[in-house]
C-alpha positions as CSV (number, residue, x, y, z in Angstrom):
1,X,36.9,-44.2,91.9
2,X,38.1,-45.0,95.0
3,X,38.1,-49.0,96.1
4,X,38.9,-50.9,99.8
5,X,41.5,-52.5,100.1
6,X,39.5,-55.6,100.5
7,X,37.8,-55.1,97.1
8,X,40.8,-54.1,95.5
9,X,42.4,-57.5,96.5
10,X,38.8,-59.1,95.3
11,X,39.0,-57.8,91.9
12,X,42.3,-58.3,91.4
13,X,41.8,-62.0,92.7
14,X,38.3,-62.3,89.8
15,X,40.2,-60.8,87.0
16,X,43.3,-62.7,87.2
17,X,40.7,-65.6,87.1
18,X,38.5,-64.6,84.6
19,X,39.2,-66.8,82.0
20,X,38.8,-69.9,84.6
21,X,35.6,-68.4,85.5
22,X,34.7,-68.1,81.6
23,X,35.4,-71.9,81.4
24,X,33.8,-72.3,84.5
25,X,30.4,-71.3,83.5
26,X,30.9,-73.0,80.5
27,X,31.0,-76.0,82.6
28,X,34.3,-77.1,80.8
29,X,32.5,-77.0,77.3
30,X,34.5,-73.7,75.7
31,X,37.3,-71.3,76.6
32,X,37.9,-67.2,77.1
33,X,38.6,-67.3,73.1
34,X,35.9,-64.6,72.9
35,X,38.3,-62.4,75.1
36,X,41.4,-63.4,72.7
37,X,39.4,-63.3,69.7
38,X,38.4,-59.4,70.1
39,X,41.7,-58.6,71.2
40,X,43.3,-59.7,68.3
41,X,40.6,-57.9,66.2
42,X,41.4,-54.9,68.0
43,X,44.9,-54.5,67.8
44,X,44.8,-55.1,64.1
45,X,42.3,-52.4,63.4
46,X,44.5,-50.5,66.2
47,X,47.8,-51.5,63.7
48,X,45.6,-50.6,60.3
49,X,44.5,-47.0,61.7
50,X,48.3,-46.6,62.4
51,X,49.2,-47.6,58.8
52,X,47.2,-45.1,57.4
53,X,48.2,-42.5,59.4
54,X,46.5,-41.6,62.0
55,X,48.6,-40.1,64.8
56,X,46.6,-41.1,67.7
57,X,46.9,-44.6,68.1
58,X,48.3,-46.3,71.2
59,X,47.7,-50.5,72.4
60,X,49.3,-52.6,75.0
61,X,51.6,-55.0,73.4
62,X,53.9,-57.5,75.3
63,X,57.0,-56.0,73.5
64,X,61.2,-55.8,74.3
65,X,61.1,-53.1,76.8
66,X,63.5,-51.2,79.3
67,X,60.5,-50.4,81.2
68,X,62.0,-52.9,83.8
69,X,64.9,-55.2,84.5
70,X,63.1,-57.8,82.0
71,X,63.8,-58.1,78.5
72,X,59.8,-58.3,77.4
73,X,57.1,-56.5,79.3
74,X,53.8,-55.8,78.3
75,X,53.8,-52.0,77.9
76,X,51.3,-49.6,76.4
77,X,52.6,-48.4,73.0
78,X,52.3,-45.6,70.4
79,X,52.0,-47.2,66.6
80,X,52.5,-45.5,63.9
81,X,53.3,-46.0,59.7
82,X,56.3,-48.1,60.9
83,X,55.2,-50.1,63.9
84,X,55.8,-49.2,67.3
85,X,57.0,-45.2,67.5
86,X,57.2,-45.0,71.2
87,X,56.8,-47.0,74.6
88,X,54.9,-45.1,76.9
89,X,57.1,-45.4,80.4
90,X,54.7,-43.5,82.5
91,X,53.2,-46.3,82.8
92,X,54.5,-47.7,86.1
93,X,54.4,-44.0,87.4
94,X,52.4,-44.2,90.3
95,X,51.9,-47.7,90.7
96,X,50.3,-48.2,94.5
97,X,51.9,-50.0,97.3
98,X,49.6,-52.8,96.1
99,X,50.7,-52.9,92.9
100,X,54.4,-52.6,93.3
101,X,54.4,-55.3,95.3
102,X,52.5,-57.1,93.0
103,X,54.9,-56.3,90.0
104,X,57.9,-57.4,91.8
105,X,55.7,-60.7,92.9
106,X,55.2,-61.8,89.8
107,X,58.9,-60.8,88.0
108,X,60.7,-64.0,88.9
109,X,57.5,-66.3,87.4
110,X,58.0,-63.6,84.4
111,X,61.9,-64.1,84.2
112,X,61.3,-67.7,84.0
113,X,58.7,-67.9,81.2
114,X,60.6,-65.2,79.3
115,X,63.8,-67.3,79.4
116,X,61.6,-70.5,78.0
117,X,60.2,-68.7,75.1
118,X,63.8,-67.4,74.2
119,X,64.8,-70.3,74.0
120,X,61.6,-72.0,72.2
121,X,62.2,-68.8,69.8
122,X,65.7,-70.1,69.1
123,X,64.9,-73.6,68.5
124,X,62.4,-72.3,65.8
125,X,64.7,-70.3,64.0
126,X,65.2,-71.5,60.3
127,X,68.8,-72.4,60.3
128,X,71.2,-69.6,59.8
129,X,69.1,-67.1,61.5
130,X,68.6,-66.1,65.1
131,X,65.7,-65.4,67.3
C-alpha cells in the first residue's frame, strides 16, 4: 500500500486523535475505554499463550529498552514462559523520512514524561525498596 504524503500526514493527524474523536462522538458522555479495554484483554491472552508455551508469541509493550537513547520505549516483544525473551530492534529499521522525524519530534515530550513517572515510581515505593 502505497499513501500521499498528504494522506499519510492525515492519518497520522486522525489516529493520534482517535480517542478525542471517540469522546467526541460520544458527545462527552464516555471515553476510548473500549480501545484500552481490548488491549488489555489481549495482551493477557497474548501473556497466557506464552505461559503455556507457545513459541510464537510477540506484543508491543512500553518496556526498558536500548532501542533508543530513552530508558522506556514501546517496542514490540517476544514473550515467552518467563516474560519477555526478546525485544525485537528491527523495529525502527526502515523508519521513513516521515517517521524519523517524527520519532525524534516527540523524544524530548517522551524524556520528560519518562522522568515524571520515575519519579512517581519512586515515591510509591514501599520503604526500603526502590523503583
Amino acid at each position: 500500500v502505497t499513501f500521499t504524503q498528504e494522506e499519510i500526514e492525515g492519518l497520522t493527524v486522525r489516529i493520534q486523535n482517535a480517542g478525542t474523536e471517540v469522546v467526541e462522538a460520544k458527545a462527552g458522555a464516555g471515553s476510548a475505554t473500549l480501545s484500552m479495554a481490548y488491549a488489555a484483554a489481549r495482551f493477557v491472552e497474548s501473556s497466557l499463550r506464552a505461559l503455556d508455551g507457545d513459541p510464537d508469541v510477540y506484543e508491543c509493550s512500553y518496556i526498558q529498552s536500548e532501542l533508543t537513547e530513552l530508558p522506556f520505549f514501546a517496542s514490540r516483544i517476544k514473550l515467552g514462559k518467563q516474560g519477555v525473551e526478546a525485544v525485537i530492534s528491527s523495529v525502527l529499521e526502515g523508519l521513513t523520512e516521515y517517521e524519523q522525524k517524527a520519532l525524534e519530534a516527540l523524544k524530548p515530550e517522551l524524556k520528560a514524561s519518562i522522568e515524571k513517572g520515575i519519579v512517581f515510581a519512586n515515591k510509591q515505593a514501599p520503604a526500603g525498596t526502590a523503583a
